[in-house]
C-alpha positions as CSV (number, residue, x, y, z in Angstrom):
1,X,86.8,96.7,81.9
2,X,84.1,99.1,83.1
3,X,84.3,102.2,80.9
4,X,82.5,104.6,84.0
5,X,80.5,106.1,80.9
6,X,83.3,107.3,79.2
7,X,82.7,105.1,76.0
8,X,85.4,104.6,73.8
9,X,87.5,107.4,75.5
10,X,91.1,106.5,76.0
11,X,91.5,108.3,79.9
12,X,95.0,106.4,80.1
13,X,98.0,107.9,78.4
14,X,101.9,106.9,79.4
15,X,104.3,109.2,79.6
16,X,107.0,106.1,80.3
17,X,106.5,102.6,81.2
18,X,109.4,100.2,81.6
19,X,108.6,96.6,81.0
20,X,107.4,95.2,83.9
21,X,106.2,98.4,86.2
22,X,106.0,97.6,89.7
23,X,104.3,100.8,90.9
24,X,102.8,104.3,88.8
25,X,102.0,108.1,89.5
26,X,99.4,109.5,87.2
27,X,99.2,113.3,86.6
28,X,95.9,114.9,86.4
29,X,96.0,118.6,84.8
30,X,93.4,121.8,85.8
31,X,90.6,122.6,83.7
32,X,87.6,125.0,84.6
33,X,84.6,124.7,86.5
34,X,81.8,124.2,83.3
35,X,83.0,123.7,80.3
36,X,81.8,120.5,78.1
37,X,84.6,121.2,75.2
38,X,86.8,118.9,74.6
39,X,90.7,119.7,75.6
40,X,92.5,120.8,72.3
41,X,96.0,119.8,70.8
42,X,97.4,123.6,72.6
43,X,96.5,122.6,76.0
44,X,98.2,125.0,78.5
45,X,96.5,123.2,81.9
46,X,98.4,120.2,80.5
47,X,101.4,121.5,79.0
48,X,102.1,123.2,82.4
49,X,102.2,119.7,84.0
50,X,105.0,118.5,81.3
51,X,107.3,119.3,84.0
52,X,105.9,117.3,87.0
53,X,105.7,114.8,84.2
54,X,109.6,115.2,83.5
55,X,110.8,115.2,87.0
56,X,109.1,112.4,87.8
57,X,110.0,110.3,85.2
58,X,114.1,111.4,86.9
59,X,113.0,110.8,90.1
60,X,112.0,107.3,89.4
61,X,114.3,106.6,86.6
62,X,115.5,102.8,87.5
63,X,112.6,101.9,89.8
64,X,110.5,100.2,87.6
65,X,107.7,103.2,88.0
66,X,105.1,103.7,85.1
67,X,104.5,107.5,85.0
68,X,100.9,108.7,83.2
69,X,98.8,111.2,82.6
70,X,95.1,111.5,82.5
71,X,93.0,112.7,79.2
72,X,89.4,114.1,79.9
73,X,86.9,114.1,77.9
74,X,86.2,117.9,78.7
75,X,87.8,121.1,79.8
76,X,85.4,121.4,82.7
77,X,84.2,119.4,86.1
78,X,80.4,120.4,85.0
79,X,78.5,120.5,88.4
80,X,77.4,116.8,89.3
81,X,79.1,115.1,86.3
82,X,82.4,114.7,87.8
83,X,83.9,114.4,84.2
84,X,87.9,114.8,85.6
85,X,87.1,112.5,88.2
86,X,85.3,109.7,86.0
87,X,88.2,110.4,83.4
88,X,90.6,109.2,86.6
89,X,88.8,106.6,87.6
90,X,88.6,105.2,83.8
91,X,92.2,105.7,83.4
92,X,92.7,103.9,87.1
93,X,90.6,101.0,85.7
94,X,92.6,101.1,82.1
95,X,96.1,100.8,85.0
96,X,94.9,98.3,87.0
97,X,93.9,96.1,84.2
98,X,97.1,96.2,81.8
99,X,99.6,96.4,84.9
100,X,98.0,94.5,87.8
101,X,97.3,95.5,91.3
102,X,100.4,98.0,91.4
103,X,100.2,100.9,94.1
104,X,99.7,104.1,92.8
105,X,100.4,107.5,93.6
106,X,98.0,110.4,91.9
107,X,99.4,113.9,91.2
108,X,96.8,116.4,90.5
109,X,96.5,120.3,89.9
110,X,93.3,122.4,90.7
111,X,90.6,120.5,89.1
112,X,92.9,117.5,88.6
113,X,93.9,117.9,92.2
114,X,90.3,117.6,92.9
115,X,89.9,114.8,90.4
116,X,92.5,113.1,92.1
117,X,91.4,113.5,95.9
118,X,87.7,112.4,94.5
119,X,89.2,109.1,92.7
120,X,91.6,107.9,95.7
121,X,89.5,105.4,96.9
122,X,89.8,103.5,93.7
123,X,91.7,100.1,95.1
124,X,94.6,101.2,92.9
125,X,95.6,104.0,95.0
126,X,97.7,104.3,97.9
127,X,98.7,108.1,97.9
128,X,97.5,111.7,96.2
129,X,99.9,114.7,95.5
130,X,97.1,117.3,95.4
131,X,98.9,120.9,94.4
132,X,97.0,123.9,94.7
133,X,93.9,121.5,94.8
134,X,89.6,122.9,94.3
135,X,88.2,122.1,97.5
136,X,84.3,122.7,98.1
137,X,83.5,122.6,101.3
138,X,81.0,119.8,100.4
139,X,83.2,117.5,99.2
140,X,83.5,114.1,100.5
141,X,86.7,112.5,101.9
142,X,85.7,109.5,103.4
143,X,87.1,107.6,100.4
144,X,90.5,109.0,101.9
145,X,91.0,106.7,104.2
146,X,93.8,104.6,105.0
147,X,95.4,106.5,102.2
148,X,98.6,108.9,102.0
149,X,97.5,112.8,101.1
150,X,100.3,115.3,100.7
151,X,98.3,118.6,99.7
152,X,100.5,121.4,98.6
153,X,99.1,125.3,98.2
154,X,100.6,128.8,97.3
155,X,99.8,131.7,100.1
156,X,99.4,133.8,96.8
157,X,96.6,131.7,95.2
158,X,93.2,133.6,94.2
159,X,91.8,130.8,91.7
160,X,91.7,128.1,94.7
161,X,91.5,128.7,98.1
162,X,94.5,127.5,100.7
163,X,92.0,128.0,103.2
164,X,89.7,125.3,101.3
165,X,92.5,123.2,101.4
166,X,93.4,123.1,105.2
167,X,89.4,122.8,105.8
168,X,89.4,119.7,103.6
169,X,92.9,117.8,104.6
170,X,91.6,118.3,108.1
171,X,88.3,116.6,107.5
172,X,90.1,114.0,105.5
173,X,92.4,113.3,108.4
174,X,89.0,112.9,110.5
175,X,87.9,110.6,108.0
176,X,91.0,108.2,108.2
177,X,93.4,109.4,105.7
178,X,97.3,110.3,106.8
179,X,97.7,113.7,105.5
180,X,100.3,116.7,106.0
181,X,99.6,120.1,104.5
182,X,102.3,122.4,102.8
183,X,101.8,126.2,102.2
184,X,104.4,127.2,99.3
185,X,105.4,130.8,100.3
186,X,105.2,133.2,97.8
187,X,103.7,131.2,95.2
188,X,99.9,131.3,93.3
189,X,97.9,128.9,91.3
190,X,100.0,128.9,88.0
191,X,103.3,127.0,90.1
192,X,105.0,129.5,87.8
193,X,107.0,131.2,90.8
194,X,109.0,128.7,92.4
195,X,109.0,126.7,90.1
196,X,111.7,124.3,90.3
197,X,110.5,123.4,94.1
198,X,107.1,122.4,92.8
199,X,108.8,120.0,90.4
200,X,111.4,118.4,92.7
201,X,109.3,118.5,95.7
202,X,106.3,117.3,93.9
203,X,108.8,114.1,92.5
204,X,110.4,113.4,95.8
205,X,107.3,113.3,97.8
206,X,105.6,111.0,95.4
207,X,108.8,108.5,94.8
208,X,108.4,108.6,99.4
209,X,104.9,107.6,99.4
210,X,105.7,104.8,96.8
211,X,108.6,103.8,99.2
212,X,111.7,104.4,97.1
213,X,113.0,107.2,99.4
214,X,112.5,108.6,103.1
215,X,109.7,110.9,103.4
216,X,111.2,114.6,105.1
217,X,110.8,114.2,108.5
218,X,108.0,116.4,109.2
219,X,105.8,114.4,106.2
220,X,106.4,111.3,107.7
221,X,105.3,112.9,111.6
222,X,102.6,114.7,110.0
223,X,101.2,111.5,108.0
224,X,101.6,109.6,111.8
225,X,99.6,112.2,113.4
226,X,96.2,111.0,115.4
227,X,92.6,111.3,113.2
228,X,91.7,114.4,115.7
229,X,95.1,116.5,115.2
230,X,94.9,120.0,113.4
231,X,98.7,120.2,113.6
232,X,101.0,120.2,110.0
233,X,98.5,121.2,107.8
234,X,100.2,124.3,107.0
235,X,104.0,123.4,107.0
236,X,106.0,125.9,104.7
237,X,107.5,124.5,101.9
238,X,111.3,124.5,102.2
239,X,113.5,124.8,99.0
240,X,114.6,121.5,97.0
241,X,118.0,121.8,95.5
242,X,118.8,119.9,92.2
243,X,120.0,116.4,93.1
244,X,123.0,115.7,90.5
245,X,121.7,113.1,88.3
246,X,125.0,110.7,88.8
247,X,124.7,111.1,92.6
248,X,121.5,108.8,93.5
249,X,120.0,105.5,92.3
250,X,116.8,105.5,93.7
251,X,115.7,102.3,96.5
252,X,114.1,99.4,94.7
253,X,110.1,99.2,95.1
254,X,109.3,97.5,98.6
255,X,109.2,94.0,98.1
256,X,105.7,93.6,99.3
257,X,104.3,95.2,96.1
């Protein structure tokens, strides 16, 4: 296996794996923009994803879904380096070489949002969860394509710009991806208000893309839209109840996978 010039880094880390996975979602934290340290044991850009981490693991429970996280080398992206989106790819590559050629969904924050957008062209990957995602304008998408984008962004954000986020889901529908943009009302770049919708929307949009339920309507119109459309990249967010646990076993993995 090709490290990507990460050495003997271990970029792979499970958070669950049942015996004989037939899809995974890997969660990439935030981090800064320079920073070369390496991420300590009290880690708040990564404790803050424990709970995406948690309801996925209950959104998939049953379906045979490996749920991961990414480590990084470093706190920081560090310009032309890319070290959160080599760290993906490395842990994509440590995935696709213990579990086989499984589709995967990535779920990043931020810098992990970016991390994950950057690394979706990796043949692993069939779908990003990009929440509150750092979007340069100069970015390229083109390794979008043919691949399911659901970006999610507060109104309230001042770290990462929801305006940077439209701009780039637009260009990556251009470029070929299927994408459909939500804005979380009343929410900034923590995911501290509003919590519980980030969680359970964040789960349920990522157990769609993998097939193991329907996608809300207007994410599965939006991801059918034409490469030219500007429309549903801004769709508010609505609220996501609890789902009892007893109450649903989720759809087994399409049988094509």
């Amino acid at each position: 296996m090709s490290d990507n010039g990460t050495g003997d880094h271990r970029a792979l880390v499970w958070r669950g794996r049942p015996e004989r996975p037939g899809a995974a979602v890997l969660v990439l934290h935030g981090g800064k923009e320079h920073d070369l340290d390496r991420p300590g044991p009290l880690n708040l850009a990564g404790l803050r994803m424990a709970g995406f981490v948690h309801a996925l693991r209950r959104e998939t429970a049953g379906a045979d879904v490996a749920v991961g996280t990414v480590r990084y080398r470093h706190r920081g992206w560090n310009g032309e380096r890319a070290d959160a989106a080599r760290d993906a790819v490395a842990a994509l590559d440590a995935l696709a070489e213990e579990l086989g050629p499984v589709p995967t969904v990535l779920v990043g924050h931020s810098m992990g949002g970016r991390a994950a957008l950057r690394a979706a062209g990796h043949p692993a990957v069939t779908g990003v969860v990009a929440l509150a995602p750092w979007c340069p304008a100069g970015d390229p998408c083109e390794q979008l394509a043919g691949r399911d984008v659901l970006m999610l962004h507060g109104d309230l954000d001042r770290i990462t710009s929801p305006a940077d986020t439209r701009a780039f889901a637009a260009r990556g529908r251009a470029a070929g991806a299927r994408v459909c943009g939500y804005t979380v009302v009343g929410t900034g770049h923590t995911l501290m208000r509003r919590i519980p919708d980030w969680h359970r929307a964040t789960a349920r949009l990522s157990a769609g893309l993998l097939g193991l339920r329907d996608l809300p309507p207007e994410a599965a119109g939006a991801l059918a839209l034409p490469a030219g459309s500007g429309d549903c990249l801004d769709l508010p967010l609505p609220a996501h109840p609890r789902t009892p646990p007893p109450s649903r076993i989720p759809r087994p993995l399409p049988s094509d996978v």
